[in-house]
N, C-alpha and C positions, 0 to 999 in steps of 0.2 A: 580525463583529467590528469592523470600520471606523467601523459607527454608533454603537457602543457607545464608541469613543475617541472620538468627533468629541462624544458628550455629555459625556463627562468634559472634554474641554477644554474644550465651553460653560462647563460647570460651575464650573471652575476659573475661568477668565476673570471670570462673575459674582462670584467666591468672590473674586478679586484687585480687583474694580471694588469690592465691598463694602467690603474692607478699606480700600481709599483713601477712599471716604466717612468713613469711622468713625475715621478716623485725620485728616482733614482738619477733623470736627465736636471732636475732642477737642483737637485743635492751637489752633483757634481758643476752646476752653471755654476751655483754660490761660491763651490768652493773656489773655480778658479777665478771669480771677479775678487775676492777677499785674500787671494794670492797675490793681485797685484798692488802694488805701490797704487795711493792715489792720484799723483800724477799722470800715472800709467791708463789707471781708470776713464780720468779726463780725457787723456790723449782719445781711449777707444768710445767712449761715448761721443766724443765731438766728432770721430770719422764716421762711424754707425749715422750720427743726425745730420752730415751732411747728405749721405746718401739716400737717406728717409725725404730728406728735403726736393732732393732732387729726383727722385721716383715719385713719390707725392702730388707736388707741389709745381714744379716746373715739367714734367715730361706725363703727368696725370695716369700714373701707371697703374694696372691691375695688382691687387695682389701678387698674384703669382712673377706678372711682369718685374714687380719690385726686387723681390725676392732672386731670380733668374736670372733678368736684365740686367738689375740695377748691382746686387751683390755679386752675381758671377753663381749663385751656386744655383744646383740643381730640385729635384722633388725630395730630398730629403730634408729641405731644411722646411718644407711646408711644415710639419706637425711641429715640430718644435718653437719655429717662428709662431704659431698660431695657440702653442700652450704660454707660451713668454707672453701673451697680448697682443703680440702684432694684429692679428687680424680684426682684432676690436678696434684696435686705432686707428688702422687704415677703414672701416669701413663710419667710422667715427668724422675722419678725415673727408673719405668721398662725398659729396654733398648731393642731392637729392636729384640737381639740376644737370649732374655731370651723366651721372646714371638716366637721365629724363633724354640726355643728347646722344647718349649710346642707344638709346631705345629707339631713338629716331630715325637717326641713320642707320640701325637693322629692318626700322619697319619700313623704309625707301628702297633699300637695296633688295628686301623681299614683295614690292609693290602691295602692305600690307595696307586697305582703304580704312579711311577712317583712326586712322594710327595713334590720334592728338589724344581725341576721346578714349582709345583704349589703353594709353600712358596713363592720360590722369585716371581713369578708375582703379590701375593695377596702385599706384600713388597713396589712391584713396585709401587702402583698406590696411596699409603700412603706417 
């Protein structure tokens, strides 16, 4: 039983270090959005939502694709993009059908029989 609390308390511990991360990265987000002019603001949210648009929306990109592809940056901005919300809205955004047509064309390229019926159950239970 003792090692079983001593990983709950690892656990936790990681669980409180995480949160001070993520609370220290969104501390300093605020501050530099509230640093700028709101003109400034506008300018960078309209260039951030064109790119969301066009990773999105016209080029139907992955998460990560978006982030990568579309922004130019690397695996560092996954955890931060994904505390900001991002990844709630892109998978908000991806519609159920897009993911049904990626599924399809892996269970083709892997000669998976029967593919239609094992989309819609996996579907089913989401």
């Amino acid at each position: 039983m003792e090692n079983t609390e001593e990983k709950l308390q690892a656990l936790a511990e990681i669980r409180d270090h995480f949160k001070a991360i993520t609370d220290q990265m969104e501390l300093e987000q605020e501050q530099y959005w509230n640093s700028l002019t709101p003109e400034q603001q506008l300018n960078a949210f309209c260039a951030i939502m064109r790119r969301v648009y066009k990773g999105e929306l016209e080029e139907k990109r992955s998460y990560r694709g978006v982030l990568y592809g579309v922004f130019g940056w690397g695996p560092e901005a996954y955890m931060p993009a994904q505390m900001a919300g991002y990844l709630s809205i892109h998978n908000a955004i991806m519609p159920d059908t897009y993911d049904g047509d990626l599924l399809r064309a892996f269970c083709k390229q892997q000669n998976i029989e029967d593919a239609e019926n094992k989309i819609n159950n996996w579907f089913s239970h989401y």
